[in-house]
N, CA, C and O of each residue as an XYZ file, in Angstrom:
804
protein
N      48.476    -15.368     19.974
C      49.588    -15.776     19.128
C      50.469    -14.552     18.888
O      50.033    -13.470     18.495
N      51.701    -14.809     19.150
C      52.456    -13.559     19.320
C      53.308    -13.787     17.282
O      53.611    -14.784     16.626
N      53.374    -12.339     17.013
C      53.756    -12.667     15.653
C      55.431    -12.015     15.856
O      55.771    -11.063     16.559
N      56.106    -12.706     15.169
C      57.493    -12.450     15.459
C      57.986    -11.884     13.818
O      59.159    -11.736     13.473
N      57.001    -11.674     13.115
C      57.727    -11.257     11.653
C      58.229     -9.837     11.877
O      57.792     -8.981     12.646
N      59.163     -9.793     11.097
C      59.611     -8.487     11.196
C      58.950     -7.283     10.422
O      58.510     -7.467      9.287
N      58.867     -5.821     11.148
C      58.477     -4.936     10.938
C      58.256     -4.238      9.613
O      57.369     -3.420      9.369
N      59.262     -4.714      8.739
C      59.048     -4.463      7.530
C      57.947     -5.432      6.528
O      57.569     -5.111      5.401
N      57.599     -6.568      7.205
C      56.891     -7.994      6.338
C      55.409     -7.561      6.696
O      54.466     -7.765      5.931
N      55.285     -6.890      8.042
C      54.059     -7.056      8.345
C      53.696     -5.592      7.721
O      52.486     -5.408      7.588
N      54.191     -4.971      7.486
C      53.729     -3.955      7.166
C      53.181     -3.771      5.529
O      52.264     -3.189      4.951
N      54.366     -4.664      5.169
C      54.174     -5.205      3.539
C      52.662     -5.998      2.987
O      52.008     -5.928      1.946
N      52.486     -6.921      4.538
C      51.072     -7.907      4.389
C      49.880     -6.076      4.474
O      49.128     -5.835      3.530
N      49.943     -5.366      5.355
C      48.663     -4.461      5.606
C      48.516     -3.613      4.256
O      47.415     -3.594      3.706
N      49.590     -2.913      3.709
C      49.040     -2.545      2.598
C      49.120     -3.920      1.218
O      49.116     -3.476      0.069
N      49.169     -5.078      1.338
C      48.478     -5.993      0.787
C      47.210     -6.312      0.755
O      46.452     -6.690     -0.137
N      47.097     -6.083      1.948
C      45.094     -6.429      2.615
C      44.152     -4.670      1.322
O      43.231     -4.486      0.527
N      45.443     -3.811      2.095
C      44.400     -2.700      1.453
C      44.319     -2.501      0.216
O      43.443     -1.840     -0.342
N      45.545     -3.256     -0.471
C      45.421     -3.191     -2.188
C      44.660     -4.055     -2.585
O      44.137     -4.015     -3.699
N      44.488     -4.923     -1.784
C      43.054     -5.514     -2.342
C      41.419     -5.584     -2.182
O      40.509     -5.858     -2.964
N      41.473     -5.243     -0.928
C      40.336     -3.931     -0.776
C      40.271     -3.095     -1.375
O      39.076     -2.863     -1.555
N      41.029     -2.219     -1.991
C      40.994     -0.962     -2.966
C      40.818     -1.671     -4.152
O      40.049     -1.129     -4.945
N      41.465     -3.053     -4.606
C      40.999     -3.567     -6.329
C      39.801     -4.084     -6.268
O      39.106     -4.195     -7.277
N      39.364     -4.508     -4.942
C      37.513     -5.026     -4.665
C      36.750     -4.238     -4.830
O      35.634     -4.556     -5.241
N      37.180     -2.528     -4.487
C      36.236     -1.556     -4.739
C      36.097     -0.559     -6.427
O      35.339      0.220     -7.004
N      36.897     -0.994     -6.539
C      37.543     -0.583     -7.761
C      36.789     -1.450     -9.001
O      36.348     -0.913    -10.018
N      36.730     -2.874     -8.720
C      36.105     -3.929     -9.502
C      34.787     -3.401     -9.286
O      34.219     -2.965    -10.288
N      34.153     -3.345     -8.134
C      32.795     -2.978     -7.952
C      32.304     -1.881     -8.305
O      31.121     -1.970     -8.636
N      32.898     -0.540     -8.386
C      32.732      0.494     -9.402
C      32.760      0.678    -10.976
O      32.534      1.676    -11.660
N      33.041     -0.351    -11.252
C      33.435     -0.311    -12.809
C      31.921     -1.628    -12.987
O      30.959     -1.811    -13.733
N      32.487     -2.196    -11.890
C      30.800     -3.014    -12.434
C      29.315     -2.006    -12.314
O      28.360     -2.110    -13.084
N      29.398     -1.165    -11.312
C      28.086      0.085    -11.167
C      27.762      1.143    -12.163
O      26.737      1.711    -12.539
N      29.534      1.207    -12.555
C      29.559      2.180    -14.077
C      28.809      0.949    -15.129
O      27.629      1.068    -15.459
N      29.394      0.146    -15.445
C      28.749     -0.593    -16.195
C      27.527     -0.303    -16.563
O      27.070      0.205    -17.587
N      26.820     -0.888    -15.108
C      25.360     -1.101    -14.967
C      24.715      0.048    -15.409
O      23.949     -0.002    -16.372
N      24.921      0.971    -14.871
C      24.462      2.213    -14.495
C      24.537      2.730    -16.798
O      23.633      3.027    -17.579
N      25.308      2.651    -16.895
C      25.693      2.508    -18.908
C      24.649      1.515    -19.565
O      23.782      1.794    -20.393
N      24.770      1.008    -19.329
C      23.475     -0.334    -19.822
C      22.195      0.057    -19.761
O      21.276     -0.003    -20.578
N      22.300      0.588    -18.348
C      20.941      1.378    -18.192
C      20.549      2.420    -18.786
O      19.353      2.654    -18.959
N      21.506      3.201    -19.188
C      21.912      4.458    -19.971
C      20.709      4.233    -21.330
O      19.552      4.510    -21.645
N      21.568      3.741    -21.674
C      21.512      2.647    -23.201
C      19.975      2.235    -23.206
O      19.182      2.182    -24.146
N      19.851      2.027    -22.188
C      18.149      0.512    -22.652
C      17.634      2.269    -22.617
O      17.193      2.742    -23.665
N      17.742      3.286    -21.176
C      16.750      4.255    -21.464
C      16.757      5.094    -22.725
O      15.779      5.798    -22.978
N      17.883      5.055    -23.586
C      17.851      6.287    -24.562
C      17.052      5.537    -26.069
O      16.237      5.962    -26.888
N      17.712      4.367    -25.905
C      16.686      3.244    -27.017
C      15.559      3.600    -27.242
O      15.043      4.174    -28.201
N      14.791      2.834    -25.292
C      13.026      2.811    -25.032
C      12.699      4.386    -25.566
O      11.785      4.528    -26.378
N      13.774      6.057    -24.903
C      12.993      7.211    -25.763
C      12.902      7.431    -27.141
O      12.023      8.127    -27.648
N      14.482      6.405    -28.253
C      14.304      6.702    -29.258
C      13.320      6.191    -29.880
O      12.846      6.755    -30.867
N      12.707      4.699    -29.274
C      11.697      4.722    -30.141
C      10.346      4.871    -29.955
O       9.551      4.377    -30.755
N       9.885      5.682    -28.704
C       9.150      6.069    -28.452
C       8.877      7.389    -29.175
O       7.726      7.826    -29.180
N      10.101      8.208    -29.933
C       9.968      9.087    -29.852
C       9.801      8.408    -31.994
O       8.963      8.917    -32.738
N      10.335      7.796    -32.255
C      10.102      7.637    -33.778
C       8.155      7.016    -34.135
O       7.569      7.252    -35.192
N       7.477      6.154    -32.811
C       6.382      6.081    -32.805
C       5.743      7.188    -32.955
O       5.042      7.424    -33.939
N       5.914      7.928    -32.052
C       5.011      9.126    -31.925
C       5.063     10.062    -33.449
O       3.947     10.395    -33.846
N       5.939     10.388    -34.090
C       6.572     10.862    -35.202
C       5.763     10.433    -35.993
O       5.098     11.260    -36.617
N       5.522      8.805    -36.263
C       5.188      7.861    -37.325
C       3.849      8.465    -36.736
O       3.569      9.293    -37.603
N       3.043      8.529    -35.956
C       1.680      8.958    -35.777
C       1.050     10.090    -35.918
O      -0.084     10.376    -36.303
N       2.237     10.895    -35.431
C       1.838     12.070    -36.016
C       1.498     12.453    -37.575
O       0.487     13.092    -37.864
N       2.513     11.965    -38.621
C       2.697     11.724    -39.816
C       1.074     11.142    -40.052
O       0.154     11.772    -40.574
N       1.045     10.192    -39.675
C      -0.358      9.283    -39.952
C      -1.404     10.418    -39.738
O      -1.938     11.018    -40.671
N      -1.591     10.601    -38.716
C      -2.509     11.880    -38.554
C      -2.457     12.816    -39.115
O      -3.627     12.904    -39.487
N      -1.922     13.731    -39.532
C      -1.303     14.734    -40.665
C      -2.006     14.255    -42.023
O      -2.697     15.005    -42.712
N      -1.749     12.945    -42.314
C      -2.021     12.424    -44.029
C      -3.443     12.115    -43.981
O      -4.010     11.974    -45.064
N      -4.293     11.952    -42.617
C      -5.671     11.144    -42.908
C      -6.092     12.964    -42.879
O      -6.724     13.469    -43.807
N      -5.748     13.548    -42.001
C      -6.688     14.870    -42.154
C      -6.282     15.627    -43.379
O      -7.083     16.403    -43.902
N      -5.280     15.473    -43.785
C      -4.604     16.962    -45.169
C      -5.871     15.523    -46.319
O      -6.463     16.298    -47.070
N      -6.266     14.426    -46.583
C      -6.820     13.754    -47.308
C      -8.327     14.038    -46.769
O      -9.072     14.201    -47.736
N      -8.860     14.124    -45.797
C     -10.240     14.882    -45.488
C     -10.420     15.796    -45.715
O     -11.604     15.983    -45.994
N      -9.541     17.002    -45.790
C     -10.038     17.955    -46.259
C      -9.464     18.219    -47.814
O      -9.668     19.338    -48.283
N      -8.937     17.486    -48.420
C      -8.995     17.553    -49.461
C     -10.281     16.849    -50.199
O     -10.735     17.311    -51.246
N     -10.829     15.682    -49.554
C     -11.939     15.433    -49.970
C     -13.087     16.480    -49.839
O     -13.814     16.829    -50.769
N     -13.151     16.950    -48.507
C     -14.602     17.827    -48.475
C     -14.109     19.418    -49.446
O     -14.910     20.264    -49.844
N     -12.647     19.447    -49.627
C     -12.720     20.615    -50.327
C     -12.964     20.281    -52.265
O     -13.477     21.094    -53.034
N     -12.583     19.290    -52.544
C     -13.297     18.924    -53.457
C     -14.211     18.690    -54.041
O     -14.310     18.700    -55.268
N     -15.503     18.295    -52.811
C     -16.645     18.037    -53.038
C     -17.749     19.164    -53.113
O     -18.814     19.216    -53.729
N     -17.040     20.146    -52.170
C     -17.391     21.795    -52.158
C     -17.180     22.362    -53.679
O     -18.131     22.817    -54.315
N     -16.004     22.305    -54.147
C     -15.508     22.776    -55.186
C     -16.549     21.787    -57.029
O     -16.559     22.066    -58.228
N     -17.029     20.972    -56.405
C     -17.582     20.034    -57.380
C     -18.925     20.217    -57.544
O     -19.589     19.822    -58.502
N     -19.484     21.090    -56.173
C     -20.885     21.231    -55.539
C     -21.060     22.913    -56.600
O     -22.020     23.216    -57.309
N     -19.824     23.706    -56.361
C     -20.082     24.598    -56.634
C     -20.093     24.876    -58.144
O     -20.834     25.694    -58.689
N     -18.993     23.937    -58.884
C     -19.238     24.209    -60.295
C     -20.348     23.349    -60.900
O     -20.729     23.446    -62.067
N     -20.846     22.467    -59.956
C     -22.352     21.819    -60.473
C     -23.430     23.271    -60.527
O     -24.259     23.499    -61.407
N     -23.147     24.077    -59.394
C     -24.613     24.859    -59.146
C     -24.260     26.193    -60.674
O     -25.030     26.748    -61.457
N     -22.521     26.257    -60.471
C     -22.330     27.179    -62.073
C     -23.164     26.829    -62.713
O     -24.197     27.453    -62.956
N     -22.766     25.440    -63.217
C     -23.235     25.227    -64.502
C     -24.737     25.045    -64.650
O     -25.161     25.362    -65.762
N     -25.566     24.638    -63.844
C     -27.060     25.091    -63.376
C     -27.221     26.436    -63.474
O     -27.877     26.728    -64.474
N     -26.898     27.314    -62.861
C     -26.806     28.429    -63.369
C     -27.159     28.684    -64.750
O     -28.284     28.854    -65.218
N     -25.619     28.688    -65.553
C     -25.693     29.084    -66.690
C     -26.428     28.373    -67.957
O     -26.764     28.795    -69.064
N     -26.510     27.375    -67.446
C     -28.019     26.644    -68.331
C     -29.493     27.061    -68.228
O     -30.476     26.673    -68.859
N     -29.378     27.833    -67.390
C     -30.911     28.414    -66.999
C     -30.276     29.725    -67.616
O     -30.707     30.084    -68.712
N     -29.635     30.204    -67.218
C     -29.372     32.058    -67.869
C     -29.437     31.856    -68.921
O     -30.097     32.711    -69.511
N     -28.883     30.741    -69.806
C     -28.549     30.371    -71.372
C     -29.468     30.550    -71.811
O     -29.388     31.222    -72.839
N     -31.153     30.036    -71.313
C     -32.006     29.400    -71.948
C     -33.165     30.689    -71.451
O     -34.355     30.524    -71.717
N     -32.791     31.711    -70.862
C     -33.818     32.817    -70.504
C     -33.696     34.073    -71.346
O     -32.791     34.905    -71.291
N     -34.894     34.068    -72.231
C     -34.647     34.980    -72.950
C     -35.316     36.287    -73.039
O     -36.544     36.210    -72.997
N     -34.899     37.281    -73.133
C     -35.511     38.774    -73.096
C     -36.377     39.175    -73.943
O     -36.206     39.977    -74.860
N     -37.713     38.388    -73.519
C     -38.836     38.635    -75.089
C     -39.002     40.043    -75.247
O     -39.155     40.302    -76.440
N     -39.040     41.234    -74.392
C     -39.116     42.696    -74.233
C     -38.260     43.054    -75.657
O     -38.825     43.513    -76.650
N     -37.037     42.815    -75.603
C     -35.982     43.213    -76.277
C     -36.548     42.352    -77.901
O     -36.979     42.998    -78.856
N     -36.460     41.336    -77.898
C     -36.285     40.245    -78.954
C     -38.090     40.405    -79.680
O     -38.412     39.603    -80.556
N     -38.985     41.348    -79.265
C     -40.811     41.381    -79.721
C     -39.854     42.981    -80.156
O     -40.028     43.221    -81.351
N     -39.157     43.796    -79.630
C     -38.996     45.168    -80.246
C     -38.258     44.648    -81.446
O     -38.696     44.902    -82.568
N     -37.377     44.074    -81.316
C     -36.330     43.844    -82.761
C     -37.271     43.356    -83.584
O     -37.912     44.086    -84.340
N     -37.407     42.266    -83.518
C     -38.418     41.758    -84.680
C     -39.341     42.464    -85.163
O     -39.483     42.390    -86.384
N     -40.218     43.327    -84.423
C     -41.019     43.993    -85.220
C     -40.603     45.101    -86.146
O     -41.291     45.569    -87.054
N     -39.130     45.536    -85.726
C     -38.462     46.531    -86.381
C     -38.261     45.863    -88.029
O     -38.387     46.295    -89.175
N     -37.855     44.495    -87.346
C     -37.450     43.884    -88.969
C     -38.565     43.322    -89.665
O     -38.352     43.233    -90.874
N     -39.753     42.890    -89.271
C     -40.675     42.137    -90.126
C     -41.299     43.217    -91.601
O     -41.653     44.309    -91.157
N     -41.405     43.161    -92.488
C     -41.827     43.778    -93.770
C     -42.985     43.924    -93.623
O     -43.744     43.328    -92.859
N     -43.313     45.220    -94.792
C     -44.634     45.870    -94.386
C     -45.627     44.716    -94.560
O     -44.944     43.697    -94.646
N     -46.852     44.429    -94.645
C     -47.558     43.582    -95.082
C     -47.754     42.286    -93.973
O     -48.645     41.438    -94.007
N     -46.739     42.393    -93.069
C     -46.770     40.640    -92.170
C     -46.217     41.163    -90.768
O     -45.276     41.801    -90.296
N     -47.781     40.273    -90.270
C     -47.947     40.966    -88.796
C     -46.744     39.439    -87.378
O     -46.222     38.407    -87.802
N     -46.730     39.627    -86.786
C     -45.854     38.556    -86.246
C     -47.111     37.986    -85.487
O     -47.914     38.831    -85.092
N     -47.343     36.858    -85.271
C     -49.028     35.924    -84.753
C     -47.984     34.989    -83.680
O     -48.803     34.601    -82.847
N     -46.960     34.563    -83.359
C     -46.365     33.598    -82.658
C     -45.115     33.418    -82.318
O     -44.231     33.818    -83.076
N     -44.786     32.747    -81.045
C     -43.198     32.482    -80.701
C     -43.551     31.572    -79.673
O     -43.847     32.000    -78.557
N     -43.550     30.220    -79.965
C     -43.034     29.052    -78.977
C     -41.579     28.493    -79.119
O     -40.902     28.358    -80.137
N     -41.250     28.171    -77.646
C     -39.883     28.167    -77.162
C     -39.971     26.361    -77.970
O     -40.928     25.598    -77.844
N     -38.398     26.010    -78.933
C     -38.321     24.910    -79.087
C     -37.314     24.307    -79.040
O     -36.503     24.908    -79.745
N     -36.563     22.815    -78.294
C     -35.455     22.326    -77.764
C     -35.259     21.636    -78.812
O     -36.095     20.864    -79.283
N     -33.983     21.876    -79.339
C     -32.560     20.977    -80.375
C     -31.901     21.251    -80.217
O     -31.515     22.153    -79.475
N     -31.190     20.227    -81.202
C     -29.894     19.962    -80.351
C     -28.508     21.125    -80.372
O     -27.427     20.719    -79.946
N     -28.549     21.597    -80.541
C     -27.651     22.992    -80.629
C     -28.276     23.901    -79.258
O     -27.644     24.925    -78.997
N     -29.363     23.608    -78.462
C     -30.055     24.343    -77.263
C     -31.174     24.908    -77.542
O     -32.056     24.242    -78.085
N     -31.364     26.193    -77.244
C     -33.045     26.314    -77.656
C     -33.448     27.421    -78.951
O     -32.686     28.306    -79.340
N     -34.311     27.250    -79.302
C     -34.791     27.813    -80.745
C     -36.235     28.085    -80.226
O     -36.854     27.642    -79.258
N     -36.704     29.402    -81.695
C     -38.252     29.669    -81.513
C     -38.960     28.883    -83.013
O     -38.583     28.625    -84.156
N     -40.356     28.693    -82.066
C     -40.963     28.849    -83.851
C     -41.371     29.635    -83.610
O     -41.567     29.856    -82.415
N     -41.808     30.670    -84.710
C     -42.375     31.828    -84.868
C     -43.288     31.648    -85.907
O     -42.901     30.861    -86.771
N     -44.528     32.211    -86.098
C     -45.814     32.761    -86.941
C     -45.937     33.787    -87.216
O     -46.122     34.554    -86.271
N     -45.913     34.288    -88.390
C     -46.511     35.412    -89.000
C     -47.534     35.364    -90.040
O     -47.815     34.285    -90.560
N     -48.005     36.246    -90.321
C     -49.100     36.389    -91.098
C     -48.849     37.531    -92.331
O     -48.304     38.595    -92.038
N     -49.329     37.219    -93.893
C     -48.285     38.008    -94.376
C     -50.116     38.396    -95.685
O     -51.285     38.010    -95.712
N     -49.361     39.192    -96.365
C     -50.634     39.716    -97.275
C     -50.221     38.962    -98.498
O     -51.117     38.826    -99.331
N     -49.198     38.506    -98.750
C     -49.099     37.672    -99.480
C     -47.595     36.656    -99.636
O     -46.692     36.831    -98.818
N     -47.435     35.527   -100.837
C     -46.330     34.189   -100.311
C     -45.126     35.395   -100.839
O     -44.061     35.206   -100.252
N     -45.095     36.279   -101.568
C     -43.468     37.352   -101.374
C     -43.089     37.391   -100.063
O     -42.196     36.836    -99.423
N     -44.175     38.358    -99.735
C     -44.366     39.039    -98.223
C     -43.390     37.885    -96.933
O     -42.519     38.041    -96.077
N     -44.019     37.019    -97.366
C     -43.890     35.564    -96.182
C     -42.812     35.183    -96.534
O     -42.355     34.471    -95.639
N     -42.307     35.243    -97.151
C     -40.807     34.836    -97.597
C     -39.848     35.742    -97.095
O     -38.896     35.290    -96.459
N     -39.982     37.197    -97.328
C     -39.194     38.301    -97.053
C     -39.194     38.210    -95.024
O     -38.093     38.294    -94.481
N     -40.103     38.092    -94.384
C     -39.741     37.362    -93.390
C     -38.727     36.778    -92.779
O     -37.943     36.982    -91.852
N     -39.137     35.518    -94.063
C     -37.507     34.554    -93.542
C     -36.245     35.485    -93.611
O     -35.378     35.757    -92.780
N     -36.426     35.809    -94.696
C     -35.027     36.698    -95.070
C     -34.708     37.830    -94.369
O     -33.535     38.167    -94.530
N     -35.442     38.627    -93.546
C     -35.609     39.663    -92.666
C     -34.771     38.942    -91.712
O     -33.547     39.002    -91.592
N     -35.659     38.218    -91.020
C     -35.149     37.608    -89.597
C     -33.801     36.551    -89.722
O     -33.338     35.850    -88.822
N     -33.548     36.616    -90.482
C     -32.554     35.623    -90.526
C     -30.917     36.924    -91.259
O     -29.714     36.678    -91.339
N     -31.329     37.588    -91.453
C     -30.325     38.568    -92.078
C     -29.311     39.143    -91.074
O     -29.617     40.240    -90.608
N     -28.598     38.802    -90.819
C     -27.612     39.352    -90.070
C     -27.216     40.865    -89.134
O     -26.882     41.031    -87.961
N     -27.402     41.663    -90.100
C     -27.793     43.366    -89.605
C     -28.413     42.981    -88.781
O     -27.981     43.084    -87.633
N     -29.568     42.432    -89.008
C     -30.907     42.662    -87.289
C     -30.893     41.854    -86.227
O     -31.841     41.502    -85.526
N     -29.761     41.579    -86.149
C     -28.696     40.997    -85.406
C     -29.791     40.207    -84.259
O     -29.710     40.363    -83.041
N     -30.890     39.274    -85.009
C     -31.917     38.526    -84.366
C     -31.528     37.130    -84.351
O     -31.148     36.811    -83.224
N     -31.485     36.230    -85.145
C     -31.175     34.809    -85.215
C     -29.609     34.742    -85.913
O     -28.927     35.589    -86.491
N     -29.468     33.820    -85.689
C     -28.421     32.968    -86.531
C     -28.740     32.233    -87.859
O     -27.951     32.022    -88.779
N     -29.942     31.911    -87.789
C     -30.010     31.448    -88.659
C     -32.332     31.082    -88.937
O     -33.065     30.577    -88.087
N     -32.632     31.435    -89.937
C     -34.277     31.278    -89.616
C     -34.449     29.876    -91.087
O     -34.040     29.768    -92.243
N     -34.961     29.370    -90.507
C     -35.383     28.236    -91.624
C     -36.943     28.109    -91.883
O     -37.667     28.066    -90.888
N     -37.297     28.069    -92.663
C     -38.893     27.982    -93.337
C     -39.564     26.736    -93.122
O     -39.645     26.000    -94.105
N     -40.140     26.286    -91.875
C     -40.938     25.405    -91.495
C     -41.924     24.843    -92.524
O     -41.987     23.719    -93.022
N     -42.629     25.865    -92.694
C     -44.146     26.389    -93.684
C     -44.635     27.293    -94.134
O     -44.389     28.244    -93.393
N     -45.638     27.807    -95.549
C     -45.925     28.351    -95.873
C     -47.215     28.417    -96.333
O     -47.087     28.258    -97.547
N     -48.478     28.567    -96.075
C     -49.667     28.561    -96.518
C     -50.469     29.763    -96.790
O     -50.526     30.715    -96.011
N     -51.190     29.686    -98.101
C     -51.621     30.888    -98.551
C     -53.505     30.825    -99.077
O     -53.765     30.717   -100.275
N     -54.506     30.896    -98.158
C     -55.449     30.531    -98.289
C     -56.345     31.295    -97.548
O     -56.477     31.061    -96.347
N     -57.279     32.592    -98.352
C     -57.739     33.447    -98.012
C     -59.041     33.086    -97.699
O     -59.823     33.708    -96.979
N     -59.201     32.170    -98.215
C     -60.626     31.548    -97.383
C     -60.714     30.739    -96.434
O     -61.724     30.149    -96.052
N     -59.483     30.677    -95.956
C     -59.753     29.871    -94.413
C     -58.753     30.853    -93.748
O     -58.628     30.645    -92.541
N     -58.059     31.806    -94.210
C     -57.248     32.928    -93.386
C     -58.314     33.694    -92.008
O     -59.474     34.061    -92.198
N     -57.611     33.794    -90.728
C     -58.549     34.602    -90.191
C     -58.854     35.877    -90.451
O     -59.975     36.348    -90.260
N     -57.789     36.569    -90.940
C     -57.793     37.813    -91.186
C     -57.712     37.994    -92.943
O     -56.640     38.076    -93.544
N     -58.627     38.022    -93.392
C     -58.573     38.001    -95.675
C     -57.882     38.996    -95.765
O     -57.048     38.733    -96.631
N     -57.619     40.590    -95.169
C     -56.036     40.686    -95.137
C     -54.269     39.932    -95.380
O     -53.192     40.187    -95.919
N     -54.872     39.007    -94.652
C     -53.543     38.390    -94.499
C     -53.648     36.955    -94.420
O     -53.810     36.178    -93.479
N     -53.475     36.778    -95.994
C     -54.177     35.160    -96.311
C     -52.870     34.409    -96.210
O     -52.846     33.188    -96.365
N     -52.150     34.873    -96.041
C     -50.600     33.742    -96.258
C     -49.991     33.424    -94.422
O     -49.875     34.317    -93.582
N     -49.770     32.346    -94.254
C     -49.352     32.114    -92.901
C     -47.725     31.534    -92.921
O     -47.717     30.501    -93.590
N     -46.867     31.738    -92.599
C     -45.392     31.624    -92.445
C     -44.988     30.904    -91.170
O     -45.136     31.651    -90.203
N     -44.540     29.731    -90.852
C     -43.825     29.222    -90.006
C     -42.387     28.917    -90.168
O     -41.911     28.253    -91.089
N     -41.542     29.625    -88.898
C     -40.280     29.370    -89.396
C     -39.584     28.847    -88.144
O     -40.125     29.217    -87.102
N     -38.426     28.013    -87.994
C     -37.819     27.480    -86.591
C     -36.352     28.591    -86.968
O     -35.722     28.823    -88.000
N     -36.281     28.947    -85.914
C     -35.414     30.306    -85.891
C     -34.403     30.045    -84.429
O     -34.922     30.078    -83.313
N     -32.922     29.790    -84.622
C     -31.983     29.694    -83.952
C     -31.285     31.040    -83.049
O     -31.577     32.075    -83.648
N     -30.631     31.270    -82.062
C     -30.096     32.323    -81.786
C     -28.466     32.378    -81.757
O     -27.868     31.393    -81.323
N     -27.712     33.560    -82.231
C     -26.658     33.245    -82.270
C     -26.085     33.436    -81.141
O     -26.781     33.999    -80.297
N     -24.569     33.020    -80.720
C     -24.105     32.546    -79.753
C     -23.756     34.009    -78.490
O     -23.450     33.900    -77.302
N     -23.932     35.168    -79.240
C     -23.405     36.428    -78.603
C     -24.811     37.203    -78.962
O     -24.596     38.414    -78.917
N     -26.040     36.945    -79.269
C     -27.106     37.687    -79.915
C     -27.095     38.201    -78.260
O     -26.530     37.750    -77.263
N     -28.069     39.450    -78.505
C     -28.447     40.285    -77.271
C     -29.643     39.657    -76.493
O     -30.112     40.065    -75.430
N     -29.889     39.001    -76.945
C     -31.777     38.482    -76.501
C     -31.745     37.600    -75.297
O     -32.802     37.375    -74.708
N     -30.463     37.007    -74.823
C     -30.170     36.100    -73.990
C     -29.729     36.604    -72.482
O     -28.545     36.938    -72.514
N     -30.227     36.741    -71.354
C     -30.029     36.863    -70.175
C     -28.115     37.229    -70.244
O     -27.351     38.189    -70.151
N     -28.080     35.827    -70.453
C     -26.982     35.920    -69.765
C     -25.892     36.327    -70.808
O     -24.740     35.899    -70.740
N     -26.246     37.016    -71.589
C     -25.087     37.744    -72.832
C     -25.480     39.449    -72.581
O     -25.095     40.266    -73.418
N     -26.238     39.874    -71.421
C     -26.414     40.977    -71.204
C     -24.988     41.970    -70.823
O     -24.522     43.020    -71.266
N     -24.629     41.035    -69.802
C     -23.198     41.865    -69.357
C     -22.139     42.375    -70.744
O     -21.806     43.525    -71.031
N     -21.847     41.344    -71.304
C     -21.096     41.280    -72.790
C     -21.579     42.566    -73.753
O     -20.705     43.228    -74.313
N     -23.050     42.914    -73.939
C     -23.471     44.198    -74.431
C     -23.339     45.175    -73.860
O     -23.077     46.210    -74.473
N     -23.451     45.155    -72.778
C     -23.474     45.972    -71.864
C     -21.824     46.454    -71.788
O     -21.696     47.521    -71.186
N     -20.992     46.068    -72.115
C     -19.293     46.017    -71.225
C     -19.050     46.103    -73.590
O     -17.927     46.110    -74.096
């Protein structure tokens, strides 16, 4: 088929063909940009929230361990002021008879020999009874008042249990009067283990 259009028409149709070949490729690039954006997009999403999971877990992990060791450091810390206070209930209650047999004998009055000291529990902590033996019920009295007198910086306080004065059933007819007294210690007295440092300092 022979084409008889003129030179200027046909030339007009070829860059027609190519302007639309060039808007076909043109359409198809903007659709690849597209795609290629979308894709962009879904991947930066899927890392953001991959990356806020991991965060959130980490966090989680962080709070269960900083809470474990706050438990075992508590329980350490609970262990240890249990074994204090074991401790100082035993130091409280240990007393320096060496020290506390010299004082007393310094203070007991002429006439009354000291015969006893059992350890006794009330409620304020621990106390002695003590026995002496006296030549007579003055004698046994002055005792109380000895040991309980402040200067001889022995009890806090001595209270008069008993007093018996009976030379015929006394073991010693010397010393017919027998004195029982429950005798407290005061809170800083020297006689106590664990008030040594405090005298000492």
């Amino acid at each position: 088929m022979i084409n008889l259009l003129p030179p200027a028409t046909k030339q007009s149709y070829r860059y027609a063909q190519h302007n639309v070949s060039l808007l076909n490729w043109i359409i198809a690039a903007m659709i690849g940009l597209v795609g290629v954006g979308l894709i962009g997009c879904y991947g930066w999403l899927t890392l953001r929230q991959s990356t806020l999971t991991s965060e959130q877990q980490i966090a989680s992990t962080q709070q269960e361990l900083q809470q474990a060791n706050l438990e075992q450091t508590n329980k350490k810390v609970t262990d240890i002021s249990n074994s204090i206070k074991l401790a100082e209930k035993v130091l409280s209650q240990e007393i320096l008879f060496s020290k506390l047999l010299k004082q007393m004998a310094t203070a007991l009055p002429d006439g009354a020999n000291l015969t006893g000291l059992n350890i006794a529990q009330v409620s304020g902590g621990s106390a002695l009874d003590v026995t002496a033996d006296a030549t007579n019920y003055t004698v046994a009295t002055q005792v109380q008042v000895n040991l309980a007198d402040p200067t001889n910086q022995i009890f806090a306080k001595a209270d008069i249990q008993n007093i018996t004065c009976d030379a015929a059933g006394a073991t010693n007819p010397n010393y017919p009067c027998k004195i029982t007294l429950r005798a407290q210690f005061g809170q800083n007295n020297p006689f106590l283990f664990i008030n040594q440092k405090q005298v000492k300092s």
